[in-house]
C-alpha positions as CSV (number, residue, x, y, z in Angstrom):
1,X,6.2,42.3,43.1
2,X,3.5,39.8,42.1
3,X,0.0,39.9,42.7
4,X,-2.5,37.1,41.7
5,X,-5.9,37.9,42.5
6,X,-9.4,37.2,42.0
7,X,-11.6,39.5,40.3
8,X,-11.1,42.3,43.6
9,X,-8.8,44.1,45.0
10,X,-6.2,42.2,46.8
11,X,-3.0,42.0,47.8
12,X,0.7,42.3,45.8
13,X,3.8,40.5,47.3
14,X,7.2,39.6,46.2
15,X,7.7,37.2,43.1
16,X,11.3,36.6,42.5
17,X,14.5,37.4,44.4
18,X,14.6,40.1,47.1
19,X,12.7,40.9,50.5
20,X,9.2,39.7,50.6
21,X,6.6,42.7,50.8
22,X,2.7,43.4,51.1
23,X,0.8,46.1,50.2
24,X,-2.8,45.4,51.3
25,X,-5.7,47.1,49.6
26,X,-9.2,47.9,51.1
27,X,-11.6,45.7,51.6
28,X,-13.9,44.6,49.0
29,X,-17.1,42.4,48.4
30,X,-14.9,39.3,47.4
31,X,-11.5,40.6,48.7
32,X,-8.1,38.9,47.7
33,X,-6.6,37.1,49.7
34,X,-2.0,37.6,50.3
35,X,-0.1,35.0,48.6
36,X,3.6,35.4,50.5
37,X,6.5,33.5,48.9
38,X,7.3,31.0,51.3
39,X,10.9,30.7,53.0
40,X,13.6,31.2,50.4
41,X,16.1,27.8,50.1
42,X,19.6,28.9,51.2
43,X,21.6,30.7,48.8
44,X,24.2,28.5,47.0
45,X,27.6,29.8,46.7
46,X,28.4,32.1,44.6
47,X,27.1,34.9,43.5
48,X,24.3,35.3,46.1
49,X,22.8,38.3,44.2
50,X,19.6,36.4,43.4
51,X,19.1,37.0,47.3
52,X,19.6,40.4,47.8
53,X,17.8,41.6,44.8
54,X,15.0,41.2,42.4
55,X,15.2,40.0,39.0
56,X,11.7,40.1,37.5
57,X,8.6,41.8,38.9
58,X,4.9,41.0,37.8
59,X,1.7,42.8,39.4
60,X,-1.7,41.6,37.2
61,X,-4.7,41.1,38.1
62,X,-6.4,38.1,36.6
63,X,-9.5,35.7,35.9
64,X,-10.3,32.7,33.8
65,X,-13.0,31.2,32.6
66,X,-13.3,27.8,30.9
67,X,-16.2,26.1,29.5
68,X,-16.4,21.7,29.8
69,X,-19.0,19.2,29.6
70,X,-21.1,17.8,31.9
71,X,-23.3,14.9,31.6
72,X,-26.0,16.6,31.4
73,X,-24.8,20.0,29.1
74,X,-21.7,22.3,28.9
75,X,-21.5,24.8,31.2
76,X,-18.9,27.4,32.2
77,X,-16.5,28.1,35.2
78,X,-15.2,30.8,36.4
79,X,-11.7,30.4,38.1
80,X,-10.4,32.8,40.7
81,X,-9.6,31.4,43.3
82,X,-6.2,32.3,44.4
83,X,-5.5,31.7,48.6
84,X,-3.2,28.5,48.1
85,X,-1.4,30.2,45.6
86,X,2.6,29.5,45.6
87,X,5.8,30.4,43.6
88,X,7.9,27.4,43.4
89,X,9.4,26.5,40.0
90,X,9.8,30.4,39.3
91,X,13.7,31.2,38.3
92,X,15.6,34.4,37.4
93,X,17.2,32.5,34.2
94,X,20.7,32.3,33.3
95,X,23.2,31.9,30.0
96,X,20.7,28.3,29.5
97,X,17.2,28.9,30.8
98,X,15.5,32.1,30.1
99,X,13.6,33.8,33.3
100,X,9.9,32.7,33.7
101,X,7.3,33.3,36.5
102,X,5.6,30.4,38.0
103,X,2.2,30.5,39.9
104,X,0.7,27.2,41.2
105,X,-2.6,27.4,43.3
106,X,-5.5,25.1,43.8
107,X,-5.3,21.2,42.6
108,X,-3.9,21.0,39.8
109,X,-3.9,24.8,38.3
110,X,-0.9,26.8,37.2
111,X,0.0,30.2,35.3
112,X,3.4,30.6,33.8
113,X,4.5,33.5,32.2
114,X,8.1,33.4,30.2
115,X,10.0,35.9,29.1
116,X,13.2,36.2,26.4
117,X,15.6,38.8,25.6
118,X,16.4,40.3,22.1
119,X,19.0,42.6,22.2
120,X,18.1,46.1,24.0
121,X,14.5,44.4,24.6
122,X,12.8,42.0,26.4
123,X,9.6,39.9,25.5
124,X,6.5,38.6,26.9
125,X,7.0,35.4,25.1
126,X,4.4,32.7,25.8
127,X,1.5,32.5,28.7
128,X,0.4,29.2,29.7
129,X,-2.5,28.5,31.7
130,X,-3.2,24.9,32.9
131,X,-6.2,23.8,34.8
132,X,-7.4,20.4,36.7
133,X,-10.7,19.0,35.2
134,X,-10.9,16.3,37.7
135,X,-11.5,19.4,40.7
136,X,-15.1,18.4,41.0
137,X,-15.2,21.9,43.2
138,X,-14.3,23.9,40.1
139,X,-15.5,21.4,37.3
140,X,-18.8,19.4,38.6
141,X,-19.9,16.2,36.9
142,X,-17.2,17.2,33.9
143,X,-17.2,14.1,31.6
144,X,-13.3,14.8,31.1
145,X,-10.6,14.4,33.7
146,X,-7.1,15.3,33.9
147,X,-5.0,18.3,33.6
148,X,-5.6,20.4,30.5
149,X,-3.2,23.2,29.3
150,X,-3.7,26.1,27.2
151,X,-0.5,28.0,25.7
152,X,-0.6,31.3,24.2
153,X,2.4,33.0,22.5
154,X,1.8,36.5,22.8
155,X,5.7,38.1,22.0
156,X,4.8,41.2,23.5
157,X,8.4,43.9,22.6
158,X,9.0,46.2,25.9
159,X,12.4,48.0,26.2
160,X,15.0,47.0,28.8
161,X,14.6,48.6,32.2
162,X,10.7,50.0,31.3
163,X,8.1,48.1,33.2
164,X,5.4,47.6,31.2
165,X,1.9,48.9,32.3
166,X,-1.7,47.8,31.1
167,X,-4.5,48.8,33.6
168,X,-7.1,48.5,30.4
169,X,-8.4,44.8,30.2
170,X,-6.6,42.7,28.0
171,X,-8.2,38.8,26.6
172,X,-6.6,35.8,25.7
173,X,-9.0,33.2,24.5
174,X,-8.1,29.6,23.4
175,X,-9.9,26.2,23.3
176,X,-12.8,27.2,25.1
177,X,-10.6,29.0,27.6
178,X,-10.8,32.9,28.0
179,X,-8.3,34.6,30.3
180,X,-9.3,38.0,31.6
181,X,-6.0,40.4,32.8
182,X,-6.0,44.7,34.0
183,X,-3.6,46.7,36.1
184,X,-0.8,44.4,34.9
185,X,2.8,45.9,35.8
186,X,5.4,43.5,34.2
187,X,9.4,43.8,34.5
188,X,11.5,41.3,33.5
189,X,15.7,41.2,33.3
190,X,15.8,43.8,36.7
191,X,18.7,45.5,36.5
192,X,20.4,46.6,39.5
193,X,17.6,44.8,41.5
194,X,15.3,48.3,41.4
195,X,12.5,48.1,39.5
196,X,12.5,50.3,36.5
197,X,10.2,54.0,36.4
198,X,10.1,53.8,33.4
199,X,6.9,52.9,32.4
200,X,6.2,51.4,28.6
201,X,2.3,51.2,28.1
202,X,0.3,49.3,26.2
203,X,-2.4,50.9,23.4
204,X,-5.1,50.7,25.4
205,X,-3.7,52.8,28.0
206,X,-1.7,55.2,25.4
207,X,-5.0,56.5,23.8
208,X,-7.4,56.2,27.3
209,X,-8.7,60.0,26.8
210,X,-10.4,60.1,30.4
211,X,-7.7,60.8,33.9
212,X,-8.1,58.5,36.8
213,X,-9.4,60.7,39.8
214,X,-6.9,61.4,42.5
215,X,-7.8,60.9,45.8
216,X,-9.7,64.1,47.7
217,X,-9.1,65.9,50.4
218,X,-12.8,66.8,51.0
219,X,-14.7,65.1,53.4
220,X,-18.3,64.3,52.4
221,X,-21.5,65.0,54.1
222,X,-23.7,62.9,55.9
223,X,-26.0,62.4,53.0
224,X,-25.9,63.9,49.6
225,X,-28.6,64.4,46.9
226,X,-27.4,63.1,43.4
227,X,-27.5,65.9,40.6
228,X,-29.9,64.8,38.0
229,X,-28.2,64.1,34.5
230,X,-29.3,64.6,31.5
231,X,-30.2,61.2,29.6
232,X,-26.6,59.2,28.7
233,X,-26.0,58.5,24.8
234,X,-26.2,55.7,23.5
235,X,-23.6,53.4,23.0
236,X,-23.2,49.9,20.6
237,X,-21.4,47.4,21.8
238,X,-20.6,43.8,20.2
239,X,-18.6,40.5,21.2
240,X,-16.6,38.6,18.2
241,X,-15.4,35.0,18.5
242,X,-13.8,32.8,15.4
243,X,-17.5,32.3,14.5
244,X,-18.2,36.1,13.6
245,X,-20.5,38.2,15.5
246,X,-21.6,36.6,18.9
247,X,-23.2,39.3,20.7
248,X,-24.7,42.6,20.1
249,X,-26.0,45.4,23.0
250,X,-27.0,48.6,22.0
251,X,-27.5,50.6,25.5
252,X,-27.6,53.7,27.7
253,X,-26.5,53.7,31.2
254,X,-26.5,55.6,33.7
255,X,-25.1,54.2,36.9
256,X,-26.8,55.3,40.5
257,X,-23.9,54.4,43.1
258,X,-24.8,55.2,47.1
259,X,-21.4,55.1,48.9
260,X,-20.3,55.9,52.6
261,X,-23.7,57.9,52.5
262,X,-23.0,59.8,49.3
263,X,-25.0,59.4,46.0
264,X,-23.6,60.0,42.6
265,X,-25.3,59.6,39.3
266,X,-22.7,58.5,36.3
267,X,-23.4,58.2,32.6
268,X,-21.6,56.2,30.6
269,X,-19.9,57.9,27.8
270,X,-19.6,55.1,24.6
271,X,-17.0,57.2,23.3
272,X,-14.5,56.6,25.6
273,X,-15.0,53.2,26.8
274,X,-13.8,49.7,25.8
275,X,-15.5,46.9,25.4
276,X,-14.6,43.0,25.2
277,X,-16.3,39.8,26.3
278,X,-17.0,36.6,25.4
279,X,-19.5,33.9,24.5
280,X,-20.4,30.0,25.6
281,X,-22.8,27.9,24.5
282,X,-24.5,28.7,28.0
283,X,-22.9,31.7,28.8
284,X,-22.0,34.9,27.6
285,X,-19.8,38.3,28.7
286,X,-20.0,41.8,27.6
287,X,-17.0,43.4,29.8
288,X,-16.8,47.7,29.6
289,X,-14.0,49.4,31.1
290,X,-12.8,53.1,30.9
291,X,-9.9,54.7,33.2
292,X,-11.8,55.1,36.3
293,X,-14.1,51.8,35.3
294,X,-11.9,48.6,36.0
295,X,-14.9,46.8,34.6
296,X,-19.1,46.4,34.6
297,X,-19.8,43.2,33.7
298,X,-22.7,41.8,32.3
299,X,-23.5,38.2,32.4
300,X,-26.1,36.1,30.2
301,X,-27.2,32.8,30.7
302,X,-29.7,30.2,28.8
303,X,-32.5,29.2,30.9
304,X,-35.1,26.2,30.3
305,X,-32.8,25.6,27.0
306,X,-35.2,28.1,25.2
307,X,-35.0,31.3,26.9
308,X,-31.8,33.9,28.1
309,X,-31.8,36.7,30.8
310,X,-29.6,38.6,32.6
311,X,-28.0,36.5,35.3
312,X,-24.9,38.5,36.8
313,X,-23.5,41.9,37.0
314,X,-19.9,42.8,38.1
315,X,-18.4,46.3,38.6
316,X,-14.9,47.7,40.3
317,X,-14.7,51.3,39.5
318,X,-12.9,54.4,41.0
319,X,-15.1,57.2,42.5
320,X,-14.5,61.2,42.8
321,X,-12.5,60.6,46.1
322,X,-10.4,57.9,45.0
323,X,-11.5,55.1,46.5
324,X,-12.9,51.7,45.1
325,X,-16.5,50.9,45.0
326,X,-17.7,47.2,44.1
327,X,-20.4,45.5,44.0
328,X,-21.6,41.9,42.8
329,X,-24.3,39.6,42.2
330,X,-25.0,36.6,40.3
331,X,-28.6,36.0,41.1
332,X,-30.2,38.5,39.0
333,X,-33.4,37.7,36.2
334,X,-33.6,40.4,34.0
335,X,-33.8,41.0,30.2
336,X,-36.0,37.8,29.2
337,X,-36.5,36.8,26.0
338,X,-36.4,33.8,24.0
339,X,-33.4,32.2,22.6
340,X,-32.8,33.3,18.8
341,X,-34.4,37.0,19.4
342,X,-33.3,39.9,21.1
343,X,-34.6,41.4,23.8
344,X,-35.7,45.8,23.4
345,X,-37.2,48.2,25.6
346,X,-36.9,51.9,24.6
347,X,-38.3,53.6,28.0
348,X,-36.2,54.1,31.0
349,X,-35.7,50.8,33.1
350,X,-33.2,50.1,36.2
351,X,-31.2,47.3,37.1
352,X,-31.1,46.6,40.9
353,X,-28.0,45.6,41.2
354,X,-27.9,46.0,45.1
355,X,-29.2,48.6,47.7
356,X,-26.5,50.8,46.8
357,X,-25.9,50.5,43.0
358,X,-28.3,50.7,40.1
359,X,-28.4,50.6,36.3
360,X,-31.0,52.8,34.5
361,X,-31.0,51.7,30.7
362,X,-32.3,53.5,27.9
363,X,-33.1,52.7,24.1
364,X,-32.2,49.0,25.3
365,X,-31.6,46.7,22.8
366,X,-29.5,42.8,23.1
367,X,-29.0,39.2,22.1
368,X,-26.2,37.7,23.5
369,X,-27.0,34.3,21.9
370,X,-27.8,33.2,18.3
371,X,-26.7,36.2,16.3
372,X,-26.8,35.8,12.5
373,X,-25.0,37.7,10.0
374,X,-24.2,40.3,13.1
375,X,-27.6,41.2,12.8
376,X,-30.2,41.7,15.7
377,X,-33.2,39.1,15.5
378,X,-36.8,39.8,15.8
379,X,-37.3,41.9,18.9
380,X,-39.2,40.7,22.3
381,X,-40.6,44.3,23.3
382,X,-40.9,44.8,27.5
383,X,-43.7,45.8,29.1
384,X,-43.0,49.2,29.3
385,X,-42.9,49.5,25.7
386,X,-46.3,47.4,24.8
387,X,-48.7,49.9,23.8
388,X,-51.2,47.2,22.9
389,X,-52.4,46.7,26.3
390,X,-53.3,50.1,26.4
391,X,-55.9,49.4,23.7
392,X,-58.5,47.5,25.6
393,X,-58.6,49.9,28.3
394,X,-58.6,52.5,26.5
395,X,-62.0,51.3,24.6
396,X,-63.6,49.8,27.6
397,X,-62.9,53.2,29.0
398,X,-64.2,55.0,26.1
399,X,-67.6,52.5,26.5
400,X,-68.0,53.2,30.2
401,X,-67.7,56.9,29.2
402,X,-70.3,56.9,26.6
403,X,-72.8,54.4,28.9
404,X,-72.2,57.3,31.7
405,X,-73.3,59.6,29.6
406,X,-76.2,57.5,27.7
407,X,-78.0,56.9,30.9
408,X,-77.4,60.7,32.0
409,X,-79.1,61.7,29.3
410,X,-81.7,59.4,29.5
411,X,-82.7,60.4,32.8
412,X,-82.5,64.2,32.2
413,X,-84.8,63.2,29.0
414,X,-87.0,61.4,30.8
415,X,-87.4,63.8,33.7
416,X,-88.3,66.8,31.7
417,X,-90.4,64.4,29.8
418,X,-92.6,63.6,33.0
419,X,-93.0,67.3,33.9
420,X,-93.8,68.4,30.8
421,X,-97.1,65.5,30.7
422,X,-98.0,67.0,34.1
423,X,-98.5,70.7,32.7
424,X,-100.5,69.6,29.8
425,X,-102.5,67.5,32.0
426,X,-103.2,70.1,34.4
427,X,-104.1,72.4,31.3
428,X,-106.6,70.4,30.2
429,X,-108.3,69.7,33.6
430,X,-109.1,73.9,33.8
């Protein structure tokens, strides 16, 4: 089965050969949208196997994002759009052509994925991902038109008859172009037309240390309290391009979900979660993801040409009783600073994400732009952790204090003073 989505849950259907079949999955904030192949041409004569059974099967999940120029500056898309998607031009392969999976959707845009055979394997060989610069939808006001294609040989070794399995997210970045895949199940030369349950994982997944929950029988209450936890560790995080060091975040986080009435608190343990990302001259991405985290995402952006902040925030991520929660928004202003520091705060502060998720942070510390040396830059401190306010009012406190007490005394003084005149006085009339 294939399934080409955005970002979100979706749906998987049929790629090559075979009945067509759906599986839909709940709904989400940005659900996917069914792709069904359409009506299969007759069958030539003979064989007609290619009709009654499958001969590759591909399930990933999937995202791109490209940067291009506009006239005024370069900016970055994000491409997930998948509702026109179609198969045509996908082919099972025979003694001349090898078998390849062929995804067209949108104007213009196209993801092909081939595949080769070496003796008692098979190979990922080469992904190529093309996409339509003069979509002014996609690509407003690019300076560049036309149909640009990025080709990736990736010559990924599974064994025949295993399916391979990556639900950790995987990056291929190219000219400008970073493709973003999880929960890919791949199969190519089916044999027998039944998938293979033989599962061949990648690294990633091999040496994941956490289980993904199973779903629970337990039905939740009305409203729960969230058990307070203990303050998460601390965790370093950094994005690499060809340029060295491009982003740096050094961060605890604790995530505060409220879901169908229930609240959780979840800390994020560094030790067990990946991280990748990427950065643009405008943009950048730091991506985590565990086993039960598909991803949090955490977008920058340049502001005013002088300043960065926290613009977006993704997450998709599996709860106690199995089911999905996510949640975006890409309207956020947080973490300000200028361009060519970093920006710190120490003390607890939360990230409203939405009414039902938020991000405490502790010992916060990023730049996701102008790194040098993969070293942080001069720190802009928040308010939480200026002390030097505190000054002032603490001395014009400490002067109102000492006034108070000033005048007090004065009139006690002057009072005992005054009564003291009137006895002598009345001494001296006697």
């Amino acid at each position: 089965m294939t399934r080409t989505e955005a970002a979100r849950p979706g749906v998987c259907s049929a790629a090559l050969g075979g009945p067509r079949s759906s599986r839909p999955v709940s709904a989400s904030p940005f659900p996917g949208v069914a792709v069904p192949l359409p009506p299969p041409p007759p069958a030539p004569p003979p064989p007609p196997r290619l009709a009654e059974s499958w001969c590759a099967s591909a399930c990933p999940r999937l995202r791109a994002r490209g940067s291009f120029c506009s006239a005024l500056s370069w900016k970055t898309a994000t491409i997930s759009d998948f509702s026109t998607a179609t198969y045509n031009g996908s082919v099972c392969g025979n003694d001349q052509n090898n078998p390849k999976i062929v995804v067209q959707f949108g104007s213009g845009f196209s993801w092909i994925v081939n595949f080769t055979k070496k003796e008692s394997a098979y190979l990922i060989d080469s992904i190529s991902f093309s996409y339509n610069l003069s979509d002014n939808a996609t690509f407003p006001d690019a300076k560049e038109k036309g149909i640009l294609t990025v080709h990736d040989l990736v010559g990924f070794r599974i064994p025949l008859n295993n399916i391979f399995r990556c639900n950790s997210l995987s990056t291929l970045e190219k000219n400008g172009v970073v493709q973003y895949y999880w929960d890919v199940h791949v199969q190519a030369f089916v044999q027998n037309g039944t998938v293979s349950t033989k599962e061949f994982l990648c690294e990633k997944d091999k040496t994941s240390t956490t289980v993904v929950p199973t779903i629970s029988t337990t039905t939740p209450s009305p409203t729960t309290t969230p058990t307070p936890k203990e303050k998460p560790e601390v965790g370093s995080y950094s994005v690499n391009n060809s340029n060295g060091t491009c982003l740096l975040a050094t961060m605890g986080l604790q995530l505060n979900i409220t879901h169908n009435k229930v609240a959780s608190v979840i800390n994020i343990n560094p030790n067990t979660t990946d991280f990748t990302g990427s950065c643009q001259p405008q943009t950048a991405l730091l991506r985590l993801n565990s086993s039960n985290i598909k991803y949090l995402d955490f977008v920058f952006a340049v502001k005013n040409e002088n300043r960065f902040y926290l613009k977006e925030v993704n997450v998709s991520m599996y709860l106690v009783n199995g089911s999905v929660f996510s949640i975006a928004n890409n309207n956020l202003s947080y973490w300000d600073a200028p361009l060519g520091s970093s920006y710190m705060c120490n003390k607890e502060q939360t990230v409203s994400v939405s009414g039902a998720f938020q991000i405490n942070t502790f010992d916060l510390r990023v730049q996701p732009f102008n790194v040098m040396e993969g070293k942080y830059s001069t720190a802009q401190e928040c308010s939480l952790d200026d002390d030097t306010i505190l000054i002032p009012i603490i001395v014009g406190a400490g002067l109102s204090g000492l006034i108070i007490v000033i005048v007090i005394a004065y009139l006690i003084g002057r009072r005992k003073s005054y009564a003291g005149y009137q006895t002598l006085s009345r001494l001296q009339c006697r």
